[in-house]
MARBA-3410 file (N, C-alpha, C, O; in Angstrom, 1 decimal):
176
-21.3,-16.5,15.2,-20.7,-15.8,16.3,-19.5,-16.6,16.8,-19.5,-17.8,17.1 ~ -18.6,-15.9,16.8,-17.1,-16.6,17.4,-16.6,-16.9,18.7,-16.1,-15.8,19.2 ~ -16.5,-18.0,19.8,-17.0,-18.0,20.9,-15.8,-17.8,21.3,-15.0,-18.6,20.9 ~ -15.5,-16.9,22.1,-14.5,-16.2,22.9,-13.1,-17.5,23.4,-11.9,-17.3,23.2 ~ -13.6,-18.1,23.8,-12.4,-19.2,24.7,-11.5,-19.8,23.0,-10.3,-19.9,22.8
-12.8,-20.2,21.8,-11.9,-20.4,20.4,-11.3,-19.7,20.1,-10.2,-20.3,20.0 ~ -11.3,-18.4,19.8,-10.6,-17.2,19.5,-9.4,-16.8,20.4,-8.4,-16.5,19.8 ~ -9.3,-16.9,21.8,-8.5,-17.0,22.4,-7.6,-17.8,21.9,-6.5,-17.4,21.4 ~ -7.9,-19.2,21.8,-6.8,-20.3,21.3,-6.5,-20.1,20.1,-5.4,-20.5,19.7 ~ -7.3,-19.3,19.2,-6.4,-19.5,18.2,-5.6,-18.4,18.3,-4.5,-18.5,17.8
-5.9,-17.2,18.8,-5.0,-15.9,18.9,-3.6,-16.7,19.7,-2.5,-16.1,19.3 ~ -3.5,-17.2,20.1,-2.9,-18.1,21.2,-1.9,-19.0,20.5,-0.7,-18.7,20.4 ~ -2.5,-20.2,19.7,-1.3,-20.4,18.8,-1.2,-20.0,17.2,-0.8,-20.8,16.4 ~ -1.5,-18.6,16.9,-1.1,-18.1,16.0,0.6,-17.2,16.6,1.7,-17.1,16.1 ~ -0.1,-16.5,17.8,1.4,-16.0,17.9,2.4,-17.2,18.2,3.6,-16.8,18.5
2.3,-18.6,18.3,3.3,-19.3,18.5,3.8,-19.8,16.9,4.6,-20.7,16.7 ~ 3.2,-19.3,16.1,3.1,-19.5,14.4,2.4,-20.5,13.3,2.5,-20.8,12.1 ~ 1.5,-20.8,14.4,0.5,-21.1,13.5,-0.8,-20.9,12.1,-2.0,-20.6,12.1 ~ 0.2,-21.2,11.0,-1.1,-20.5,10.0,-2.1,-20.3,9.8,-2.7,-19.3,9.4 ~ -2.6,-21.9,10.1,-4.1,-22.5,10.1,-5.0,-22.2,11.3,-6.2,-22.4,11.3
-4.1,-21.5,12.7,-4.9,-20.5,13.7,-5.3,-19.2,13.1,-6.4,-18.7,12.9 ~ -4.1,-19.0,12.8,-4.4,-17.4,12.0,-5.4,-17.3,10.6,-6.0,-16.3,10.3 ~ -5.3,-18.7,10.0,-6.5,-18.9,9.2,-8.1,-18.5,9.7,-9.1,-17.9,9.3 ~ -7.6,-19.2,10.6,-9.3,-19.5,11.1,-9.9,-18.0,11.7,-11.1,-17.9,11.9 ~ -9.0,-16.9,12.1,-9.0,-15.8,12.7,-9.4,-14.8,11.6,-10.3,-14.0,11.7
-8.5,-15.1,10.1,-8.9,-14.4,8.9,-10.5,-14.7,8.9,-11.4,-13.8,8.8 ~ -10.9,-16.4,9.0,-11.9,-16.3,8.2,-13.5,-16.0,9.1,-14.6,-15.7,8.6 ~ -13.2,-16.1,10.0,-14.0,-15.2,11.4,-14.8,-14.2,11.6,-15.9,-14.0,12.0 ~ -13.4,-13.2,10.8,-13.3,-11.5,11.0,-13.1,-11.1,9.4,-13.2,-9.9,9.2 ~ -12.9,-11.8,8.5,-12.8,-11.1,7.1,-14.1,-10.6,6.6,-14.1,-9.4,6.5
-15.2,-11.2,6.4,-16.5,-10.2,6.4,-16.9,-8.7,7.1,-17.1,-7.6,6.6 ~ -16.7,-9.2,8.3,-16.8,-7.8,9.2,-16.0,-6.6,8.8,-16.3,-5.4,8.6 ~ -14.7,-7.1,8.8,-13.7,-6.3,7.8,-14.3,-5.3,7.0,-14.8,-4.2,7.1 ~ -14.0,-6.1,6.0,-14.2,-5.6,4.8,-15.6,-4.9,4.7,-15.5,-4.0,3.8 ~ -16.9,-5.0,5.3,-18.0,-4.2,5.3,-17.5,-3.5,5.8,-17.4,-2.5,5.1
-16.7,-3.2,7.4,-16.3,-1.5,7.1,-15.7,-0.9,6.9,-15.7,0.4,7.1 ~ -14.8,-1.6,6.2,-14.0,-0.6,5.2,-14.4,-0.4,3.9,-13.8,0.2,3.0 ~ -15.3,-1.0,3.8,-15.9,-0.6,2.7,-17.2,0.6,2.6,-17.7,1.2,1.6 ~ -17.5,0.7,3.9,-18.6,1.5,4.0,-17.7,2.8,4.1,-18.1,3.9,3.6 ~ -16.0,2.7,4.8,-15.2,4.3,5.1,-14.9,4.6,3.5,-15.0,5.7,3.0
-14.4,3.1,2.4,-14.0,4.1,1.5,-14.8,3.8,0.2,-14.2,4.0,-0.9 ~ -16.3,3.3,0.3,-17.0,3.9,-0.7,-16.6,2.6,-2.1,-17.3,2.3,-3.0 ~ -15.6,2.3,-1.8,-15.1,1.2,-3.0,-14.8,-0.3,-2.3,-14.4,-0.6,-1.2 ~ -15.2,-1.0,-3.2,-15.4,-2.7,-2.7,-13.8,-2.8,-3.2,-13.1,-3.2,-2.2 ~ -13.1,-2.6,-4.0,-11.8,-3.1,-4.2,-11.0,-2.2,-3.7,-9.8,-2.1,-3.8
-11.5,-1.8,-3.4,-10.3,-0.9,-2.1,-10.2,-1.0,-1.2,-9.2,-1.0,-0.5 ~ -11.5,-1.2,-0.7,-11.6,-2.2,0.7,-10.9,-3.7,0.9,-10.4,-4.1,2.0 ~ -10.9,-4.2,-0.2,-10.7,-5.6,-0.1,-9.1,-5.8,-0.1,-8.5,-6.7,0.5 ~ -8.4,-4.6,-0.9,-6.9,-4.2,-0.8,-6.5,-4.1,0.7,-5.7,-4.9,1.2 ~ -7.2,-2.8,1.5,-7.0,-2.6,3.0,-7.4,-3.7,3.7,-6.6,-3.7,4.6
-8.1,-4.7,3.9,-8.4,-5.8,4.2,-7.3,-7.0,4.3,-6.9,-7.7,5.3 ~ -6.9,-7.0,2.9,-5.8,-7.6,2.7,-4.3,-7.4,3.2,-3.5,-8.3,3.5 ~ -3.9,-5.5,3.5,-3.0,-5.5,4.0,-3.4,-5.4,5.6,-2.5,-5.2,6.4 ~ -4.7,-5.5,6.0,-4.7,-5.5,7.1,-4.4,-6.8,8.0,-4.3,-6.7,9.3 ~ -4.2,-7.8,7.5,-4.5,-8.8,7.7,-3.2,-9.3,7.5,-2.8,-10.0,8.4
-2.1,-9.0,6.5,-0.7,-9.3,6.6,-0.2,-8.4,7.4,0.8,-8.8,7.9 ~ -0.6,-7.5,7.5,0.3,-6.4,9.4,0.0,-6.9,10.3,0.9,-7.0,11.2 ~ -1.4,-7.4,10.4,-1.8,-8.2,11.6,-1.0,-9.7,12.2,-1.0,-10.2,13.3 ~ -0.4,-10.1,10.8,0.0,-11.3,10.7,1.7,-11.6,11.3,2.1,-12.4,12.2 ~ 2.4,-10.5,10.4,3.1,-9.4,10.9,3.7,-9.4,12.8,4.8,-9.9,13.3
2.9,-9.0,13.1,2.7,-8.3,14.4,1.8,-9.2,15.4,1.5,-8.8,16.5 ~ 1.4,-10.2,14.8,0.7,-10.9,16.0,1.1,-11.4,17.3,0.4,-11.8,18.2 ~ 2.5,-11.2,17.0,3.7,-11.4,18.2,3.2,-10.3,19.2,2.7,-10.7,20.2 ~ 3.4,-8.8,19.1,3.2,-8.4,19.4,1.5,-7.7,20.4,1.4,-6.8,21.2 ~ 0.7,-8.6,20.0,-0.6,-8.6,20.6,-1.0,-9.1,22.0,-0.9,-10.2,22.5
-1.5,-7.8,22.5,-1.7,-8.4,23.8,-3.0,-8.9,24.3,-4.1,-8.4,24.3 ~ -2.5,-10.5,25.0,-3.7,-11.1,24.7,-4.9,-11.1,26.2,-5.6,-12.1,26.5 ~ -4.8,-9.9,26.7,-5.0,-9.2,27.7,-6.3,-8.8,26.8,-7.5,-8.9,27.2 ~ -6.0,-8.3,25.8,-7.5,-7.6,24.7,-7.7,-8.4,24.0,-7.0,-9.4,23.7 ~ -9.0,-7.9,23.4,-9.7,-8.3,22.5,-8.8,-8.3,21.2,-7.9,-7.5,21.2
-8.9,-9.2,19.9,-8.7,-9.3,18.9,-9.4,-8.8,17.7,-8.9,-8.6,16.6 ~ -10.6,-8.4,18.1,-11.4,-7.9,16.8,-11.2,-6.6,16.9,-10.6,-6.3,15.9 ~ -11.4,-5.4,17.8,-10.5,-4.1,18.2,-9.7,-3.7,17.7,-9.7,-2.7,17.1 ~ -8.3,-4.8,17.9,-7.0,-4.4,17.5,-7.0,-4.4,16.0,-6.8,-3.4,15.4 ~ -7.3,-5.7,15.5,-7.4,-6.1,13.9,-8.4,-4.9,13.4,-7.9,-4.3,12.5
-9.7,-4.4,13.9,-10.4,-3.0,13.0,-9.4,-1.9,13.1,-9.2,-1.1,12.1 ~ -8.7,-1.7,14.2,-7.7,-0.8,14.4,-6.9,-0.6,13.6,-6.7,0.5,13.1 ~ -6.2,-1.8,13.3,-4.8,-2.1,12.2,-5.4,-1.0,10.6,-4.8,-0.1,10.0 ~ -7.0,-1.7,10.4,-7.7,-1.5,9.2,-8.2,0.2,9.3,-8.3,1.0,8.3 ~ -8.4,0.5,10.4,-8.4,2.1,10.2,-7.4,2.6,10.0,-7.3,3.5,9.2
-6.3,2.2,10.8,-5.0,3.3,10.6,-4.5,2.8,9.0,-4.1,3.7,8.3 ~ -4.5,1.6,8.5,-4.5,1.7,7.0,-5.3,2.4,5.9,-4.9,2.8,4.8 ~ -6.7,2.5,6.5,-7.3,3.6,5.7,-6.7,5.1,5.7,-6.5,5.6,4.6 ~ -6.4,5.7,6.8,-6.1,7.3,7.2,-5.0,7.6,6.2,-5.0,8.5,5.4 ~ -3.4,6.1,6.8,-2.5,6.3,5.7,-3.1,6.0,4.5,-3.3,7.2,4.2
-3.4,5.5,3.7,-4.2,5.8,2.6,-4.4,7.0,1.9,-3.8,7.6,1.0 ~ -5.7,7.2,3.1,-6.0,9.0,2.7,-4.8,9.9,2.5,-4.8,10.7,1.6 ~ -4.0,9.9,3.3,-3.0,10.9,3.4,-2.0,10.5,2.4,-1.2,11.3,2.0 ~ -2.0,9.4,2.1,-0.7,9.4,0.7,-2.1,9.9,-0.8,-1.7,10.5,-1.8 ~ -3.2,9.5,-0.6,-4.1,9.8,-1.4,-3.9,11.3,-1.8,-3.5,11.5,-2.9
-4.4,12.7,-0.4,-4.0,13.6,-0.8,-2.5,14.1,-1.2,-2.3,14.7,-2.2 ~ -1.5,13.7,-0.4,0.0,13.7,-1.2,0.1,13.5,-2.5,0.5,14.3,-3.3 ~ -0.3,12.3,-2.9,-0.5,12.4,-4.8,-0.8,13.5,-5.7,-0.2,13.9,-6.7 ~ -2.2,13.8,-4.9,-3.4,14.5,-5.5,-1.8,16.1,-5.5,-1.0,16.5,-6.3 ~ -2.0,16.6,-4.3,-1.1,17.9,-4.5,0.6,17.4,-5.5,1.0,18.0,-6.4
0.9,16.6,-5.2,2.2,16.1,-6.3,1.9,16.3,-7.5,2.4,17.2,-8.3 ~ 1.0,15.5,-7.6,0.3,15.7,-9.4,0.0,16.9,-10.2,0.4,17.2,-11.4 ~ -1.0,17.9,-9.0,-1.1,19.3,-9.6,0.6,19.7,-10.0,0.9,19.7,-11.2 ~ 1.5,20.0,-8.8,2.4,20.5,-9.1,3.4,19.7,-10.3,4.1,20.5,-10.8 ~ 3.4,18.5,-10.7,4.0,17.7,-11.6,3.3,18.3,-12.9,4.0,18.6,-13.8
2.3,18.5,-12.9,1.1,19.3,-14.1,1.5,20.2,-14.2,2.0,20.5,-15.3 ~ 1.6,21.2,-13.0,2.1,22.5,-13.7,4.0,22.8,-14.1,4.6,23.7,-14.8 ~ 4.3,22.1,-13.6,5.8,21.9,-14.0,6.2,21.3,-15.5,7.2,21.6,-16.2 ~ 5.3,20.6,-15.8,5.0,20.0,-17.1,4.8,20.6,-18.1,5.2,20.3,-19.2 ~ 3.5,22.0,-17.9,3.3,22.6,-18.8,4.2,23.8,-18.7,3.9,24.7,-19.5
5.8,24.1,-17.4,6.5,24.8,-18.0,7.7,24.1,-18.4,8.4,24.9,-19.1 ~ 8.0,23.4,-18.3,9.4,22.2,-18.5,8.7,21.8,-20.1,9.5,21.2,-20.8 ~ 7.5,22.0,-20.8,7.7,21.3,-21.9,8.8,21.6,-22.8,9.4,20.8,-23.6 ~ 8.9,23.1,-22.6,9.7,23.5,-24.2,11.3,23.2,-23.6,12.3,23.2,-24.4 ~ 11.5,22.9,-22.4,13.0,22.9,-22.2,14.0,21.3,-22.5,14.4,20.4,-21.7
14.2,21.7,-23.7,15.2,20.2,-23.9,16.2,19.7,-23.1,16.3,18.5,-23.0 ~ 16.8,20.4,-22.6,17.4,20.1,-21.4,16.9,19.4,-20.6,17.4,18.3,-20.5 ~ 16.1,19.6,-19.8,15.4,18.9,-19.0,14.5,17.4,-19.5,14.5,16.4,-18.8 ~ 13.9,17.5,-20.6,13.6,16.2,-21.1,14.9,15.5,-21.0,14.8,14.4,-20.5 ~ 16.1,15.9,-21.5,17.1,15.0,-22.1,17.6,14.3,-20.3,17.8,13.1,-19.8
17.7,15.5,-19.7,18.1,14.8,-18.1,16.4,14.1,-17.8,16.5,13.7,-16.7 ~ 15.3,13.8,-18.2,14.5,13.2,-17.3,14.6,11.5,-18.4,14.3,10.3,-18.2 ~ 15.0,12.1,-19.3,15.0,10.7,-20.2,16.2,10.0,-19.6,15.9,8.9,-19.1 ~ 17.5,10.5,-19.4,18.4,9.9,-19.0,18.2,9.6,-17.2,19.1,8.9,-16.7 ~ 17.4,10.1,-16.4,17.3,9.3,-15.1,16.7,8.0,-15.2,17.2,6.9,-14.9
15.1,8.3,-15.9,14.7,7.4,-16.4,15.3,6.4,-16.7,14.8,5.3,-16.4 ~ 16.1,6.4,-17.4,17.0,4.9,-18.9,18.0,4.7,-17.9,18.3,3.5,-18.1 ~ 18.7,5.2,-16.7,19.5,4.6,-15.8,18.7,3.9,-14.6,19.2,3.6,-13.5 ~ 17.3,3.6,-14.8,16.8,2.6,-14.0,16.7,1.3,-13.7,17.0,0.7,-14.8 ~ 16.4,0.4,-12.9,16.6,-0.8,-13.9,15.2,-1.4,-13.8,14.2,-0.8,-13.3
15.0,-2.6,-14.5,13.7,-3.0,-15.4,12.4,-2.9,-14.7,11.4,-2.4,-15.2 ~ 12.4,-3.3,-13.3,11.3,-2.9,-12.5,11.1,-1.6,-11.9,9.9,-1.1,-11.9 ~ 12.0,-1.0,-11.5,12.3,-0.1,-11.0,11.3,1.3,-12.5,10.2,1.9,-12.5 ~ 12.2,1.2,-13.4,10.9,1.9,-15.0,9.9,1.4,-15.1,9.1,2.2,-15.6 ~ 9.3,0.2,-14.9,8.3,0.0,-15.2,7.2,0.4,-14.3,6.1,0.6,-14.8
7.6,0.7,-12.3,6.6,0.9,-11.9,7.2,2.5,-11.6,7.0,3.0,-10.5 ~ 7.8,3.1,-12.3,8.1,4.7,-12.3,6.9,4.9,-13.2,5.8,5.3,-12.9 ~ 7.4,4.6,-14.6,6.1,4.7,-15.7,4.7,4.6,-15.4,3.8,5.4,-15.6 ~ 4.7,3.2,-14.8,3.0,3.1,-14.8,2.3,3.6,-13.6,1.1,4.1,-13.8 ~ 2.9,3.7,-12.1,2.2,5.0,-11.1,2.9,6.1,-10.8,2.5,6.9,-9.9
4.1,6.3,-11.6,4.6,8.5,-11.5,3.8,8.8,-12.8,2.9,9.5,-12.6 ~ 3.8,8.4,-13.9,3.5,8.8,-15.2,2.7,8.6,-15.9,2.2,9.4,-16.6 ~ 2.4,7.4,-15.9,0.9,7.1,-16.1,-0.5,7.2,-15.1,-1.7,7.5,-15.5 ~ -0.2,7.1,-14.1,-1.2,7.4,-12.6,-2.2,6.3,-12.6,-3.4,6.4,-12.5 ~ -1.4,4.9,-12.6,-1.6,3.7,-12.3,-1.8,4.1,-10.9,-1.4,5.2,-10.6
-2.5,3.0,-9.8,-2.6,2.9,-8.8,-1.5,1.9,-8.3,-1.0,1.2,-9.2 ~ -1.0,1.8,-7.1,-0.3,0.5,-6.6,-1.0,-0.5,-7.0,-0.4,-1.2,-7.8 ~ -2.2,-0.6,-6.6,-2.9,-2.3,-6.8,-2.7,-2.4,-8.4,-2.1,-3.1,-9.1 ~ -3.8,-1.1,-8.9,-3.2,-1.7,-10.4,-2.2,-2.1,-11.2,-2.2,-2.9,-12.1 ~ -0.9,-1.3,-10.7,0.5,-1.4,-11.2,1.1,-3.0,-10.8,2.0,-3.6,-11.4
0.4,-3.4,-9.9,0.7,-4.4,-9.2,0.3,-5.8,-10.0,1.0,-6.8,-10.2 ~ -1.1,-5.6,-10.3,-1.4,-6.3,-11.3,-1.0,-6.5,-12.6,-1.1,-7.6,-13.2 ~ -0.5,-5.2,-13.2,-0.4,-5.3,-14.7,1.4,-5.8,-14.2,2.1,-5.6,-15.3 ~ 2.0,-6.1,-13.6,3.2,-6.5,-13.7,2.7,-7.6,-12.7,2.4,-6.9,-11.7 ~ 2.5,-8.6,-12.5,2.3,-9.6,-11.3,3.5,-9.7,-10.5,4.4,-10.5,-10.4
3.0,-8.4,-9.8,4.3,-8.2,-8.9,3.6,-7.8,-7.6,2.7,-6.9,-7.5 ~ 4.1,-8.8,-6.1,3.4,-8.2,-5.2,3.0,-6.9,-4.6,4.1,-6.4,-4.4 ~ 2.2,-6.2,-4.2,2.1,-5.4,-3.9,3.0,-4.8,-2.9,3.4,-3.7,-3.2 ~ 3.4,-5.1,-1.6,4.2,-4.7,-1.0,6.0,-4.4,-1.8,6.8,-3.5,-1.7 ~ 6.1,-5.3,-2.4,7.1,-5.3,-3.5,7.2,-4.0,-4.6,8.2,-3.2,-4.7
5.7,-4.1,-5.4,5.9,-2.6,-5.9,6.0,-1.7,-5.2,7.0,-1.0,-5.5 ~ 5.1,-1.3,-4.1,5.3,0.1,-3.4,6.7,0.4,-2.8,7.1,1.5,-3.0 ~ 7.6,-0.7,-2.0,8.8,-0.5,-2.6,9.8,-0.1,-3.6,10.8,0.5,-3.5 ~ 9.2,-0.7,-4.7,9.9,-0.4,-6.1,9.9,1.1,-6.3,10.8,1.8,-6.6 ~ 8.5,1.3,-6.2,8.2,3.0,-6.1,9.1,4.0,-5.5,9.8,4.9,-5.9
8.7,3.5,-4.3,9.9,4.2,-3.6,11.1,4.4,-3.7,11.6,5.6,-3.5 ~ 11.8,3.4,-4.0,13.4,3.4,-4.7,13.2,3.8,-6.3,14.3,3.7,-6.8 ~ 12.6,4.0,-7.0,12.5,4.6,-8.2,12.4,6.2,-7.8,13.3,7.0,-8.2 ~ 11.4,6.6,-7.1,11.3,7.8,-6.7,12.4,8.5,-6.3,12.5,9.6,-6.7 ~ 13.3,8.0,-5.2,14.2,8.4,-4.3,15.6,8.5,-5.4,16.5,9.3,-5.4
15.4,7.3,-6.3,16.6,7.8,-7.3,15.9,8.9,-8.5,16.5,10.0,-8.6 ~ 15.3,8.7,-9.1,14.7,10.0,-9.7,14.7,11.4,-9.3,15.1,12.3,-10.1 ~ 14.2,11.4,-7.8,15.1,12.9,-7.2,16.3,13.2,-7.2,16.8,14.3,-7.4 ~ 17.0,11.9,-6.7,18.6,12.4,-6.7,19.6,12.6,-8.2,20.8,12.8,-8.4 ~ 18.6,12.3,-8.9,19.0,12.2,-10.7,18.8,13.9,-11.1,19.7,14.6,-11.5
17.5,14.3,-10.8,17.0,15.6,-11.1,16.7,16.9,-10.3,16.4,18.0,-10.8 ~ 16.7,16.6,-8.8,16.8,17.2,-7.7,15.4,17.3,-7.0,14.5,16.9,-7.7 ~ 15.2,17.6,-6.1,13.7,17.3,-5.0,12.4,17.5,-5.9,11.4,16.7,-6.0 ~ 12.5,18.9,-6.7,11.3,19.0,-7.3,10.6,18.3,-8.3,9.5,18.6,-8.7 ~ 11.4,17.3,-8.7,10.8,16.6,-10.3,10.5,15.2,-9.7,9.8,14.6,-10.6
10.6,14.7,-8.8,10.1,12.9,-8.3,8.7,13.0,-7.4,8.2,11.9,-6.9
END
């Protein structure tokens, strides 16, 4: 059990930039964490992913915490609202994908269109294709993609992003 006046101090000088406060707050509260986010999403490495970015938003924004409240609240907080977004880019995928499917099975026969999706593609540059490839077209995960390129995660989903946003403007809204 974490005795309140500790936790205070370290909440205390973490926002003055303390690591090894903010250490001691990770290692506290990282169990509790991760059991419930693991119980919302059913998977231990997906938990441990939201955990993980929970904990760098927290880290993030500790400036902003008011130390008026509790810390364990806020920090489960951070970890739900990373689950929900989750879910909601989860289903966004899920409907992209169908419609990328069915677009696929009418865009196969049209050379044209391969030839403009080959040439958006080949005007990317090296990270940028690689994490187009492995989560638009392969249906790599972030974390996975992340790993198979040891690239940090916040970095790829970036990369994504700017790969996507030029891919639409290569081929127009409906193909990225």
């Amino acid at each position: 059990m974490i005795q309140p006046l500790a936790e205070t101090a370290w909440v205390q000088r973490a926002r003055a930039g303390s690591d090894s406060d903010f250490a001691r707050l990770v290692a506290a509260h990282q169990a509790p964490l991760r059991a419930f986010l693991r119980r919302l999403c059913g998977s231990a490495a997906e938990a441990d992913d939201l955990a993980q970015e929970t904990f760098l938003l927290a880290w993030r924004h500790i400036a902003r915490f008011d130390e008026s409240r509790a810390f364990r609240p806020w920090l489960f907080g951070i970890g739900w609202r990373k689950f929900r977004e989750g879910r909601r880019s989860w289903f966004r995928l899920i409907r992209r994908e169908s419609a990328v499917a069915a677009r696929e099975e009418a865009d196969a026969s049209d050379p044209d269109l391969q030839m403009d999706l080959a040439a958006a593609i080949g005007a990317l540059g090296a990270n940028e294709k690689a994490v187009a490839l492995l989560c638009l077209a392969h249906g790599f995960s972030h974390a996975e993609a992340a790993e198979a390129l040891d690239m940090p995660l916040g970095t790829l989903k970036s990369t994504v992003a700017r790969a996507r946003e030029r891919l639409t403007a290569a081929l127009g809204e409906g193909y990225a």
